[in-house]
Structures are given as structure tokens and as C-alpha cells.
C-alpha positions as CSV (number, residue, x, y, z in Angstrom):
1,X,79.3,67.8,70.9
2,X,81.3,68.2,74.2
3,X,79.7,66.7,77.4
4,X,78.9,70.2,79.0
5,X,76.8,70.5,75.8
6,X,75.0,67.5,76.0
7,X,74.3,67.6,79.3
8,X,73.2,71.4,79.0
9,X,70.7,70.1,76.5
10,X,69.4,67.5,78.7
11,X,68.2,69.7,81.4
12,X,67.3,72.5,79.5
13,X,65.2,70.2,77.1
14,X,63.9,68.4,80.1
15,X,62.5,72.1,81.0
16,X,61.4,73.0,78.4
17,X,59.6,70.2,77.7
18,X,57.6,70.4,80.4
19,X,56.5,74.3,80.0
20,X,55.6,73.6,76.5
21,X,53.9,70.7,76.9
22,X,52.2,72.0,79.7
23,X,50.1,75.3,77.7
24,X,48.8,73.0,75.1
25,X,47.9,70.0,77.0
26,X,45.2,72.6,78.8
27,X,44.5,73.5,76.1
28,X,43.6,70.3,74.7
29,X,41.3,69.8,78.4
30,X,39.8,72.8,78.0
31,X,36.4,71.5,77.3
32,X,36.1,68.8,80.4
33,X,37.8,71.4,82.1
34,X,34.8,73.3,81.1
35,X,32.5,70.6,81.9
36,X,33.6,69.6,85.2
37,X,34.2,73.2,86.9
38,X,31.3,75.1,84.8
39,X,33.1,77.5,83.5
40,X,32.2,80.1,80.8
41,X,34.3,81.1,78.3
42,X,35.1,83.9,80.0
43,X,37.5,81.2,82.2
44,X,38.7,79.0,79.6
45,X,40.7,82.1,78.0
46,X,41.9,82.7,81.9
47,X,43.0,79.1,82.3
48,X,46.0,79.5,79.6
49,X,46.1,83.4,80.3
50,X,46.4,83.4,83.3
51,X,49.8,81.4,82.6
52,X,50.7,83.3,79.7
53,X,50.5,86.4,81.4
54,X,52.6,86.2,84.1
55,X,54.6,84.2,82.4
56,X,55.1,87.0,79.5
57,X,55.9,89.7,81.7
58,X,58.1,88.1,84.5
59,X,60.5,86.4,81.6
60,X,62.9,89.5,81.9
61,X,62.5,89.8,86.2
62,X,63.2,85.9,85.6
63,X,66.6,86.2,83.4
64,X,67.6,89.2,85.6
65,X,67.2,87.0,88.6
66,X,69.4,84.4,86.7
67,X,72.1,86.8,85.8
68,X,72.2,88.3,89.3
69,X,71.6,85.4,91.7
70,X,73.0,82.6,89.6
71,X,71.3,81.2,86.8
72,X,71.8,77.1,87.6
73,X,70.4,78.2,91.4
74,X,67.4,80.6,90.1
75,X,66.5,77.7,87.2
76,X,65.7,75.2,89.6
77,X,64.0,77.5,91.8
78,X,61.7,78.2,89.3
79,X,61.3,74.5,88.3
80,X,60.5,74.0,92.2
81,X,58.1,76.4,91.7
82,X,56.4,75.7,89.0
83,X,55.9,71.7,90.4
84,X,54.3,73.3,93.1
85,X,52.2,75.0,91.3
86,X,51.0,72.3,89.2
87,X,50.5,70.2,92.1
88,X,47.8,73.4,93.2
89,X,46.2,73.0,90.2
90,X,45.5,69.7,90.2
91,X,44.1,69.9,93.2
92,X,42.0,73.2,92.5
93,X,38.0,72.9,93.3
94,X,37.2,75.8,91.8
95,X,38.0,77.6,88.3
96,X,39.4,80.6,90.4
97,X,41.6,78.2,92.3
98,X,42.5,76.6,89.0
99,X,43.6,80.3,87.8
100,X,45.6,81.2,91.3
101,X,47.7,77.9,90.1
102,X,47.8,78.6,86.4
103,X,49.0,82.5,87.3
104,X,52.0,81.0,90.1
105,X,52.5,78.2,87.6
106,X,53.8,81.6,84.9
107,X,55.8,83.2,88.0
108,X,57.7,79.7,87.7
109,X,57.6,79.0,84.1
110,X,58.6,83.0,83.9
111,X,62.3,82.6,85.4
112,X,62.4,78.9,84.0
113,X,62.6,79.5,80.5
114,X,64.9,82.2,79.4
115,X,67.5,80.3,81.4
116,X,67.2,77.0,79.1
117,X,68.4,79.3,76.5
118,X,70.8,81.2,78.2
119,X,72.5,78.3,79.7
120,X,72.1,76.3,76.8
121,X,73.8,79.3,74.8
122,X,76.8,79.5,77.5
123,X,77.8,75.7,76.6
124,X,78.2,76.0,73.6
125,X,80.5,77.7,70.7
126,X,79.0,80.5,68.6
127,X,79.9,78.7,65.5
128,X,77.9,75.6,66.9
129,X,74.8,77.1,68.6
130,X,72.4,76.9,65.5
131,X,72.5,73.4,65.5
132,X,71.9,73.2,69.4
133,X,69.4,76.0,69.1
134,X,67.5,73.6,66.4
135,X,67.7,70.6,68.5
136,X,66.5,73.0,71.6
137,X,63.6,74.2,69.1
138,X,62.8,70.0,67.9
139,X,62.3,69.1,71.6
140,X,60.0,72.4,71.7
141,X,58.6,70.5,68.2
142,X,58.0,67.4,69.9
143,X,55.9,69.0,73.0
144,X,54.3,70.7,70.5
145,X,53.2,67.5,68.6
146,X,52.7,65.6,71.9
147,X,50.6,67.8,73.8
148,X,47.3,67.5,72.3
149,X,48.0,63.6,71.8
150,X,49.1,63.4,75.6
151,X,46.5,65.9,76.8
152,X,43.7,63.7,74.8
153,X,45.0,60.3,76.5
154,X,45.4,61.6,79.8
155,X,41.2,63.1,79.8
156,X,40.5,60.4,78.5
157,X,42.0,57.7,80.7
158,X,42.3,59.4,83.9
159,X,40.8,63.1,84.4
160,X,42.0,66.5,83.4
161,X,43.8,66.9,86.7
162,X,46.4,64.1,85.7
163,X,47.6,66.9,83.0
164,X,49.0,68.8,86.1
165,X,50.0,65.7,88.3
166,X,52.5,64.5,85.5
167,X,54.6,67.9,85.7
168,X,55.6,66.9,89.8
169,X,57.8,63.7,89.1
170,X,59.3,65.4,86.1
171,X,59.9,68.8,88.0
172,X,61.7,67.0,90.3
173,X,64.0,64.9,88.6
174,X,64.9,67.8,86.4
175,X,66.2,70.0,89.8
176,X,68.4,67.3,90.7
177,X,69.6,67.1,87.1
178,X,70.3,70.5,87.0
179,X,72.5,70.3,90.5
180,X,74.6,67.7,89.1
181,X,75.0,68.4,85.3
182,X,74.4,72.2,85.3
183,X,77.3,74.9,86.1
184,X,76.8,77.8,87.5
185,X,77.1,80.8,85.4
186,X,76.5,84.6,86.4
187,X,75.5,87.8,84.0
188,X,76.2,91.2,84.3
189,X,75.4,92.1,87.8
190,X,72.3,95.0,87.2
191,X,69.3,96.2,90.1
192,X,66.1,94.0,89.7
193,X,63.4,96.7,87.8
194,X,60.5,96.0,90.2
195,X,59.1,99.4,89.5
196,X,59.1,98.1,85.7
197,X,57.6,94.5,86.0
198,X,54.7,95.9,87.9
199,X,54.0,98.4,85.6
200,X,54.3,96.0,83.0
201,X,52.0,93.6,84.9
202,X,49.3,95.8,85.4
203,X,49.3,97.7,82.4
204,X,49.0,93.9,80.3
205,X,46.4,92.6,82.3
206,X,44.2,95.8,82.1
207,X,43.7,95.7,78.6
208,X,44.0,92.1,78.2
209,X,40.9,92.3,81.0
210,X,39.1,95.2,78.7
211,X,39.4,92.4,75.4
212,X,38.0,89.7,77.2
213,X,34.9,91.2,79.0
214,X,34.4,93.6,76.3
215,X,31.7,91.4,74.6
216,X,29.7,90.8,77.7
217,X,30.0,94.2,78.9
218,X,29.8,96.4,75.9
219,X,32.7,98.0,74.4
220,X,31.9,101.5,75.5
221,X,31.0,100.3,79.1
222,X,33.0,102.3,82.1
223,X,34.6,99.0,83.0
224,X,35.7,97.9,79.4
225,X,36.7,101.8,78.7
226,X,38.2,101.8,82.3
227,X,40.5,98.7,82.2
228,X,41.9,99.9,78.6
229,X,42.9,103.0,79.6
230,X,44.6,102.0,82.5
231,X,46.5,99.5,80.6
232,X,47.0,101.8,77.9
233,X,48.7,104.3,80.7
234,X,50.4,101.5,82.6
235,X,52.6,100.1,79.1
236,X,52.9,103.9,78.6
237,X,54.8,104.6,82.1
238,X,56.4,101.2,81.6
239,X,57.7,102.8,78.3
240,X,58.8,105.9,79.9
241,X,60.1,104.3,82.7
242,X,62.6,102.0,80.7
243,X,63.9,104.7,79.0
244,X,65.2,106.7,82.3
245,X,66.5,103.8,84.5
246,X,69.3,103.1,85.6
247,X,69.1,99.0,84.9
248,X,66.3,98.9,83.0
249,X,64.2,94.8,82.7
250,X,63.1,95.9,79.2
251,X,66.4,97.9,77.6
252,X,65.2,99.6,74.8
253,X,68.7,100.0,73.3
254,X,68.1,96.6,71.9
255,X,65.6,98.0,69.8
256,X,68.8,100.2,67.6
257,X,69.2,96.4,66.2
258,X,66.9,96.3,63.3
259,X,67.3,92.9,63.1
260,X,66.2,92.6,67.0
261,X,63.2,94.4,66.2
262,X,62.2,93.1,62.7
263,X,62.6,89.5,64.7
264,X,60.4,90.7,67.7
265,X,57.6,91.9,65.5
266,X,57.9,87.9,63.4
267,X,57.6,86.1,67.0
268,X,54.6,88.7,68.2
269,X,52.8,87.9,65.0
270,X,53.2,84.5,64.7
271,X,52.1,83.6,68.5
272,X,49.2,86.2,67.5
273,X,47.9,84.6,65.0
274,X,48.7,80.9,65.5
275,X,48.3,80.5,69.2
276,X,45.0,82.4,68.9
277,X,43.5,80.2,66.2
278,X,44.6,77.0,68.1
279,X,42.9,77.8,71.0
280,X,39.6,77.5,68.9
281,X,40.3,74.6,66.4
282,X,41.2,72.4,69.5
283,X,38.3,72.9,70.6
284,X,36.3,72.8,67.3
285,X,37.4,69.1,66.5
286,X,35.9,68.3,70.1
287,X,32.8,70.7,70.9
288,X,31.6,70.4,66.8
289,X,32.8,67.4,65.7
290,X,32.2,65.1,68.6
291,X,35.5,63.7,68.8
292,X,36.9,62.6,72.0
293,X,39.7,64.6,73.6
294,X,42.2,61.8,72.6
295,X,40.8,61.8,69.3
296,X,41.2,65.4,68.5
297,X,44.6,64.5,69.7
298,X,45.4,62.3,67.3
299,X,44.0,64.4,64.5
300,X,46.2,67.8,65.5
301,X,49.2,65.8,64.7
302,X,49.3,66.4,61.0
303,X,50.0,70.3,62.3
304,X,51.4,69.7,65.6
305,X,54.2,67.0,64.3
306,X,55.9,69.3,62.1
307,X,58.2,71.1,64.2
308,X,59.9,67.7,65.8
309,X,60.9,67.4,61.9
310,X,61.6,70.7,60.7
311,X,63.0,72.5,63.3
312,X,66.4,71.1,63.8
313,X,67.1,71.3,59.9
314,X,65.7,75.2,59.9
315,X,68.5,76.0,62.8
316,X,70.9,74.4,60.5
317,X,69.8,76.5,57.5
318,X,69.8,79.6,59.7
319,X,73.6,79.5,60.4
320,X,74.4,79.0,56.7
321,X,71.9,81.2,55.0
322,X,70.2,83.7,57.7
323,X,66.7,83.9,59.3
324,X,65.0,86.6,57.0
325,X,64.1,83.5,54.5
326,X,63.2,80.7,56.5
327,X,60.9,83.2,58.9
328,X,59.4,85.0,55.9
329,X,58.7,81.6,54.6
330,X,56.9,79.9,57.7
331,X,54.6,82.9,58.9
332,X,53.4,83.2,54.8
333,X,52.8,79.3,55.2
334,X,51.1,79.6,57.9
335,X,48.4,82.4,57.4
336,X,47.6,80.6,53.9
337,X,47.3,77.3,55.7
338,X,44.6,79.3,58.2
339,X,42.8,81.4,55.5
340,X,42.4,77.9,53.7
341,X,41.1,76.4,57.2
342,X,38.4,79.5,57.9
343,X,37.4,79.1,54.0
344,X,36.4,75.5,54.5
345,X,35.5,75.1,58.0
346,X,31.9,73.5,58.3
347,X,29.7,72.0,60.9
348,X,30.5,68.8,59.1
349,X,33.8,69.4,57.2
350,X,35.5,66.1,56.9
351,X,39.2,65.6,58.4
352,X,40.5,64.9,55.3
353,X,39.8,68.5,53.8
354,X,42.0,69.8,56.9
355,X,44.9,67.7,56.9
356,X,47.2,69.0,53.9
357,X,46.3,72.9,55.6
358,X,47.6,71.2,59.4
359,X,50.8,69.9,57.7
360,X,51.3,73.7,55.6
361,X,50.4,75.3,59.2
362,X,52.7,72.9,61.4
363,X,55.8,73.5,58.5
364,X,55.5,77.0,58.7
365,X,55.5,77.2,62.4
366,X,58.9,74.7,62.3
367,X,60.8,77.4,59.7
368,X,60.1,80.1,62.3
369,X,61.3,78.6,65.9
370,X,64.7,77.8,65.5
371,X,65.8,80.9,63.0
372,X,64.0,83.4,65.3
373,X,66.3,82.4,68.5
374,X,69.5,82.1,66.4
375,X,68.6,85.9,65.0
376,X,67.9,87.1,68.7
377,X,71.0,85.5,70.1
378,X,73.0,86.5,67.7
379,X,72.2,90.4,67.4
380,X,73.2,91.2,70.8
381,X,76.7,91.2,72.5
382,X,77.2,87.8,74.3
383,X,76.9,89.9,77.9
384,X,73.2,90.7,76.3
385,X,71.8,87.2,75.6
386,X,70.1,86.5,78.7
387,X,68.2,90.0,78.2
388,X,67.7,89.0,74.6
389,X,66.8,86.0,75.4
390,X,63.9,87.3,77.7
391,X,62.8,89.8,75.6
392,X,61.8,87.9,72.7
393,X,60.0,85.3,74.7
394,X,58.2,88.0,76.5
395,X,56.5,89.9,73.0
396,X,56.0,86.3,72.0
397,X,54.2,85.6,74.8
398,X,52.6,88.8,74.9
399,X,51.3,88.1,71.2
400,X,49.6,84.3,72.6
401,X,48.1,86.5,75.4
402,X,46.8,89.5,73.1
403,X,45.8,86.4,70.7
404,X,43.3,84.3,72.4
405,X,42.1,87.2,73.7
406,X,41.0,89.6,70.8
407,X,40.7,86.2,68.4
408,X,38.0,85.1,71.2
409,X,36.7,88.2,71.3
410,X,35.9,88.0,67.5
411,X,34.5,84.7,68.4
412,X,31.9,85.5,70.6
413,X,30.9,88.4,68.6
414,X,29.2,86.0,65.7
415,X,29.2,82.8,67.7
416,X,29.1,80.8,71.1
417,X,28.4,77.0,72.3
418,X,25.0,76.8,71.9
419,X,25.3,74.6,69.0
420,X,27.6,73.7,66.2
421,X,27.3,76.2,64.0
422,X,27.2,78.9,66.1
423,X,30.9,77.7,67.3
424,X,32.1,77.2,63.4
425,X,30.0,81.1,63.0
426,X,32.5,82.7,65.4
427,X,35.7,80.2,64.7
428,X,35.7,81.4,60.6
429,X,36.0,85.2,61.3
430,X,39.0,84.9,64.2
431,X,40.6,82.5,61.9
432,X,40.7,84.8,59.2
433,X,42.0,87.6,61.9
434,X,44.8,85.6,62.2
435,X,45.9,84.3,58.9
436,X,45.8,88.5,58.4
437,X,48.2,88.9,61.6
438,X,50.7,86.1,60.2
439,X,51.0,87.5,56.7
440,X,51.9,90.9,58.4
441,X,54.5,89.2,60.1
442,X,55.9,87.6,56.7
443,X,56.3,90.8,55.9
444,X,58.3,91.7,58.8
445,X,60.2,89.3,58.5
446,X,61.4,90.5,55.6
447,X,62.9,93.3,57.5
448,X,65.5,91.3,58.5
449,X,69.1,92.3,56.9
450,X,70.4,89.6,54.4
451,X,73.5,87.6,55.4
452,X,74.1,85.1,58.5
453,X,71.8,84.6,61.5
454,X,74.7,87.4,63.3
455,X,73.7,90.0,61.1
456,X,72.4,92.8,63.2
């Protein structure tokens, strides 16, 4: 690799790491977040959503800011603002406070992370970017596998507010990486779609508002009913709005690629179904089983470990023999690694049942990360990969978002806190949901043309 590579890969990785790590180490804390700020579970799904929200629909706003502005300046802004942020929610009283810092923490993640890919993309040759995309997708892997290991020490040793603390040295040794390594790089200059990201904001959070309150509410109660349709009719105008504009955040030409699309639909259903389930078996292992929060740590690895393995060798295979198999592959391994999780999940299920499923759940996920950014890169025109880029991780994000949500809402339908099996009640039918969600995706997947990941 050339030095402009390898130092690209550095910062980038550095970045990415610390986004990644950061959504699953909450998770992880989620239940002495619980604890220590009383919240309900209403809350819990707003401490990662709040994130994954704004983080979801900024991601565009963010590589547009890049492409415009300069993408080496606008990436360590949003690293500056994002340690910031997780310096607020360390310090956060209150689980409202803690939400304000998880939703500013997004804004920052938001303009972070589609530039670790672009400018990872622009240092490299086209022939040579599946292997950097693999090794960009194993150091996703190992935050992956870390998180709930890290997460778990870090409650354990010190306090849940320790998981945010950890984020401001790191931030800040990654900006000044970034002004010394880092070159800066410009995109096609376009208008910023404010019109569009607000549309897009309100329209995601009213029905991702009408999912999570629908249980306590009632379904066919005026707020429920209200908040849907609004959000219904705010991604409607968003829709419509995109197709008219001048310089559009979301361009819906990108759509003509079928590979684009097919690809889009594989990363919606896989952060669906996966991240959904997640956010209840971490918490199973701790609120059920008794384990500590390092423990359940320590026993997520068998599924969590996988990517720092597989990853790199799946971006390999996808510049030799394409995406559509490797991404059919891992979303069909992982919904029968979740189907065999909900059809032996007990109160007192022993860890050794769950293992071999965690390994056939963390494989699947590791035959998907890599291939899907190689596809998504490679079926636009260069000019488009920072849009591209964007995109994808916005419907991804978008699926972890629509996830937790409707998988929780499932949840507390048939099941709750109140004891043991009242959790494992609700966890079995939302695990299920989403072993159904990831075989559709397989078969999306599928959609994909034949040939190299550049097929479009």
C-alpha cells in the first residue's frame, strides 16, 4: 500500500472505530443506565435512537458538507463535535439530558462517517479498494467484537459514564491526525437540501415516535395515529421533494442502478433484523440470566468476534467474485442463526446452547459488511461516491432505527421486566420478527447482477 493509503486508513479507522464502538457499548450499559437514571424502556430505545436517528438522516447533509466545504476540514469538525458531545453525555443528570447528548452526538457521528469512506475511497486505486474496503469493514469487526467486552469492563470497573469519557482523548488525537495525515479533497460543488433533511427528520421521527409509544398508548390512539401520519406525509414530501430539486441530498437517480437498490434493500434488512434483536439479547444475558455487564461481554464474543475475522477476506472475495453471493450468504446465516436463538431461548437456557447460533450470526454479519460497501462504491460514477456513500449508511441506519423500534414494540406486547420470563415472553416473538426480515434480505440480495462488485 502507498503511504497516502495507509495513513488514510489510520484516521478513517481511528473514526470509525470510535462511532461503532460507541452504539454498542450503550448498548451493552443499557441496563445500569437503566438503573441509575430510572428510566423505562420507553428511554432505553431513545438512548441508541436518539443517535441513530440523527445520525441516519444527517449522513447525506454530512457528505454534502464534505463535498462542498472540504471533506478533511468538515471530518474533523464533526469529530470535534461528536467529543463534545460525548463529554455532555457523560455528564448528563437526567435521561432527557442523556438523549439531548446522544441526538448532538448523531449530528457529529452524521458528517463523520460517510467521509471515512469517501476519503478512504479517494486514496486508493479502484482495482485495490476491496481490500482497503475489507480492512475498513475488520476494524468496523473489531469495534463490533469489542464493544460489549469494553462496554462490560468499563460498568463494571468504573460507571456507565466512563463509556462516553473514553471517546474525548480519542476524538482528539484523531483531529490532529486528520490535519497532518489527511489531504484535502472536494466533491462536486451542489446547494445543501435543507428543505430535504428537515423533511426527512421529521417525517422519521414521527413514525419512529408512533412505534415506540404505540403500546402504551394504544395503537388507534390520536397521538399514535397522529405521529404516523405525519411521518407517513413528511417521507412522502421528502419523496416528492427529491424528485423536483435542483441538488437534491437523497438523488433518486441512484435508484436506476439495480444493483444500488438491491444492495440498499440487503443493508436495510440486515440492520433490521440484526440490530433489533441485539438490542434485546444484550440485555437478556444481563436482566435474565444475572450475568454482570462484563460478563455478558465476554459471552457476545462468539457473535460479536466474527467480523474482525471475516470481513477483510469477504472484501477480498468481493472484488474477485461479486457481492450477490457473499451477501445472499450472510443475511440467510444470519436469520437461521436467530430463528435457532428465539426456538431455544429459555429463562435458564445454558450458554452453551447459544454459542454455535452467535458464531453462525457473527459470520453472516462479516459476509455482508465489506461486499455491501464495495457494491455501493462501485455502482456509481466516482463523482457519486460520497452521495453513495451516504445513502447506504443512511437506509442502514434507518433499518437499526425502524428495528429496535417495531422489534421492541413486539416485545412489550407479550413481555416486560417484571420477571424473567416475561422478558424471554416478549424477546422470542421479536427474534423471530427478525430472523423473517433477514431472510427477505437474502432474497434481495439475490437481486444483485452476477459478475464483479462494479457491476451495476
Amino acid at each position: 500500500m502507498e503511504r497516502k493509503g495507509i495513513n488514510a486508513l489510520i484516521v478513517t479507522g481511528l473514526a470509525l472505530f470510535m462511532t461503532v464502538l460507541d452504539n454498542l457499548v450503550v448498548t451493552t450499559a443499557l441496563p445500569s443506565i437503566r438503573n441509575d437514571l430510572g428510566a423505562g424502556v420507553d428511554d432505553l430505545q431513545w438512548f441508541v435512537n436518539a443517535y441513530t436517528l440523527t445520525f441516519a438522516v444527517l449522513l447525506l447533509t454530512g457528505a454534502a458538507l464534505g463535498d462542498r466545504f472540504g471533506r478533511r476540514r468538515m471530518f474533523m469538525l464533526g469529530l470535534g463535535l461528536f467529543t463534545a458531545a460525548s463529554a455532555a453525555a457523560a455528564l448528563a443528570p437526567t435521561a432527557d439530558a442523556l438523549i439531548a447528548a446522544r441526538a448532538v452526538q448523531g449530528v457529529g457521528g452524521a458528517i463523520v462517517t460517510p467521509l471515512t469512506l469517501t476519503l478512504l475511497a479517494g486514496s486508493f486505486a479502484e482495482g485495490k479498494r476491496g481490500v482497503a474496503f475489507g480492512i475498513w469493514s475488520g476494524i468496523a469487526g473489531v469495534a463490533v467484537a469489542t464493544g460489549p467486552l469494553v462496554g462490560g469492563a468499563v460498568v463494571d470497573g468504573l460507571s456507565w459514564h466512563w463509556i462516553f469519557w473514553f471517546n474525548v482523548p480519542v476524538g482528539i488525537i484523531t483531529i490532529l491526525l486528520a490535519y497532518r495525515l489527511l489531504d484535502e479533497s472536494y466533491g462536486p460543488g451542489t446547494r445543501l437540501d435543507l428543505v430535504g433533511a428537515t423533511l426527512a427528520t421529521a417525517g422519521l421521527a414521527g413514525i419512529v415516535f408512533g412505534i415506540v409509544r404505540g403500546n402504551d398508548l394504544g395503537w388507534t390512539s390520536t397521538e399514535v395515529l397522529a405521529a404516523l401520519g405525519a411521518g407517513t406525509i413528511g417521507v412522502g414530501a421528502f419523496l416528492l421533494w427529491e424528485s423536483r430539486v435542483a441538488a437534491p441530498m437523497l438523488p433518486l437517480r441512484l435508484f436506476r442502478s439495480r444493483a444500488f437498490t438491491a444492495t440498499n434493500v440487503v443493508s436495510l434488512s440486515m440492520y433490521f433484523g440484526t440490530f433489533g434483536s441485539i438490542f434485546l439479547l444484550a440485555q437478556f444475558l444481563q436482566t435474565v440470566q444475572g450475568y454482570s455487564a462484563f460478563e455478558a461481554g465476554v459471552r457476545t464474543l462468539p457473535w460479536t468476534i466474527m467480523p474482525m475475522f471475516v470481513a477483510p477476506v469477504a472484501g477480498a472475495l468481493s472484488d474477485r467474485i461479486g457481492g450477490r453471493p457473499l451477501m445472499a450468504a450472510g443475511l440467510a446465516l444470519q436469520a437461521i442463526a436467530l430463528a435457532w436463538l428465539a426456538s431455544i431461548t429459555s429463562v435458564d437456557v445454558p450458554y452453551s446452547s447459544i454459542v454455535l447460533p452467535f458464531i453462525l450470526a457473527g459470520t453472516g454479519m462479516a459476509l455482508v459488511f465489506a461486499p455491501v460497501a464495495n457494491v455501493v462504491m462501485g455502482a456509481v460514477r466516482r463523482e457519486e461516491q460520497g452521495l453513495a456513500s451516504a445513502t447506504n449508511n443512511m437506509i442502514r441506519e434507518i433499518g437499526g432505527v425502524l428495528g429496535i423500534a417495531v422489534l421492541v414494540a413486539i416485545f412489550s406486547a407479550d413481555g416486560g421486566y417484571t420477571s424473567g420470563q416475561a422478558f424471554v415472553n416478549g424477546l422470542v416473538p421479536a427474534v423471530y420478527t427478525g430472523a423473517v426480515v433477514l431472510a427477505l434480505g437474502a432474497l434481495a440480495a439475490l437481486r444483485v447482477p452476477r459478475g464483479t462488485a462494479t457491476t451495476t
